[in-house]
ROTOR-56237 format. One line per 8 residues: number of its first residue (from 1); their letters; for each residue y, x, z of N, C-alpha, C. Coordinates in steps of 0.001 Angstrom, whole numbers, plus 500000, padded with zeros to 6 digits. Example, Ala and Ser with C-alpha at 12.3 -4.5 7.8 and 13.67 -1.06 7.14 Angstrom:
2
1) AS) 494310:513190:507800:495500:512300:507800:496700:513200:507800  497750:512850:507080:498940:513670:507140:500030:512900:507870
This chain:
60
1) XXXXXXXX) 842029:175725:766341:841377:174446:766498:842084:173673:767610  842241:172127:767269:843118:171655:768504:842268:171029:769429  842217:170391:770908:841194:170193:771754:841887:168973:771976  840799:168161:772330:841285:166851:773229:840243:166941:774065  841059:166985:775301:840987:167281:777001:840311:166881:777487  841032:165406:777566:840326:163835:778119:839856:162822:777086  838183:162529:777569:838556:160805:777051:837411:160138:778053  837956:159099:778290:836389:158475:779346:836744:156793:779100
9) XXXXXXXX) 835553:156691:779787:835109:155229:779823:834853:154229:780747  835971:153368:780877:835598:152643:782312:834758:151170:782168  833897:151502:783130:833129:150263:782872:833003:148965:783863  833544:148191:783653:832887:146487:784645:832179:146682:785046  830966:146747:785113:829399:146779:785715:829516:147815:786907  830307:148835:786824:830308:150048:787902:829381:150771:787786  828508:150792:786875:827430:151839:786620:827595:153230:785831  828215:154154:786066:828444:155044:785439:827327:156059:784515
17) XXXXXXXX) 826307:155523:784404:825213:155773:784193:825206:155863:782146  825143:156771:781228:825474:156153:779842:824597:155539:779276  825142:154361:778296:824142:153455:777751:823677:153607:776310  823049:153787:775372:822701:154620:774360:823919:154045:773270  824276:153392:773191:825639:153296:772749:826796:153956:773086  826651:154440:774566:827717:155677:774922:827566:156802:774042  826288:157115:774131:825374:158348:773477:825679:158147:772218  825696:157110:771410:825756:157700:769762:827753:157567:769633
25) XXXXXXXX) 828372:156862:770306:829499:156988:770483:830041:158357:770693  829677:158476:771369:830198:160421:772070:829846:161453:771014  828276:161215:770491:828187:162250:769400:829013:161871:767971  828951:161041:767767:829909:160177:766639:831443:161044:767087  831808:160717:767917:833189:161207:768305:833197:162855:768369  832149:163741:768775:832256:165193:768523:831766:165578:766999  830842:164849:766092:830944:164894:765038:832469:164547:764356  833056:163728:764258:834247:163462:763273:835527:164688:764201
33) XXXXXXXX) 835445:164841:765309:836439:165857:765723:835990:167129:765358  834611:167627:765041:834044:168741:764422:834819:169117:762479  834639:167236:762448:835143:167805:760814:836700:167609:760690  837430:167515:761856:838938:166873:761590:839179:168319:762212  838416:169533:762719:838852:170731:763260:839499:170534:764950  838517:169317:765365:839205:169029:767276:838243:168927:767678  837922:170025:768591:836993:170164:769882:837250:169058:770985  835842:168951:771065:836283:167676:772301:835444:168065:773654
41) XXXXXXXX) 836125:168116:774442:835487:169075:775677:834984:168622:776561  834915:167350:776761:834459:166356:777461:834565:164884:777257  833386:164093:777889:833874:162446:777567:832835:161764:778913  833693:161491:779363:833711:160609:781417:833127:159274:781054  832428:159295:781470:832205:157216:781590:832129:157062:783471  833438:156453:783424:833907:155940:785170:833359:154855:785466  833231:154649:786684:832496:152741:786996:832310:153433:788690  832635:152201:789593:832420:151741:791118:832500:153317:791746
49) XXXXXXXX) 833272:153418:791347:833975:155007:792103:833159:156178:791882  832727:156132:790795:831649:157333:790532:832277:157932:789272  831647:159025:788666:831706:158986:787218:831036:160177:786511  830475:159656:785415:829538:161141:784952:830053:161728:783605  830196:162716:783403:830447:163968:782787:829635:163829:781662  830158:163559:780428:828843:163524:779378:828328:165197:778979  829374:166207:779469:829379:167556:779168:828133:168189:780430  828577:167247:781724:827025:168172:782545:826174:167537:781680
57) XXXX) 825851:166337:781677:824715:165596:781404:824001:166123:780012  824947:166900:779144:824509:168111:777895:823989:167395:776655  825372:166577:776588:825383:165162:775230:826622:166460:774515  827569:166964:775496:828356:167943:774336:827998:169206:774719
């Protein structure tokens, strides 16, 4: 199975906080890498020097 590493999201607002559009985005994106055989091991949304982990936050 092949992995993609990185992917994140930088945001204007600086709120690193995800917006439920992050949320169906991210699962959308580990669904179609589920059926294309690519693990996706994480997905970052960055903003005002912060940034959260959609993998702690336990979206993957």
């Amino acid at each position: 199975m092949e992995r993609i590493s990185k992917t994140y999201l930088s945001l204007s607002s600086g709120n690193p906080e995800p917006s439920e559009a992050d949320l169906v985005f991210t699962r959308r994106m580990v669904e179609c890498g589920e059926m294309m055989g690519i693990e996706v091991l994480d997905h970052f949304i960055v903003g005002n020097k912060k940034y959260l982990s959609l993998k702690e936050y336990g979206i993957i």
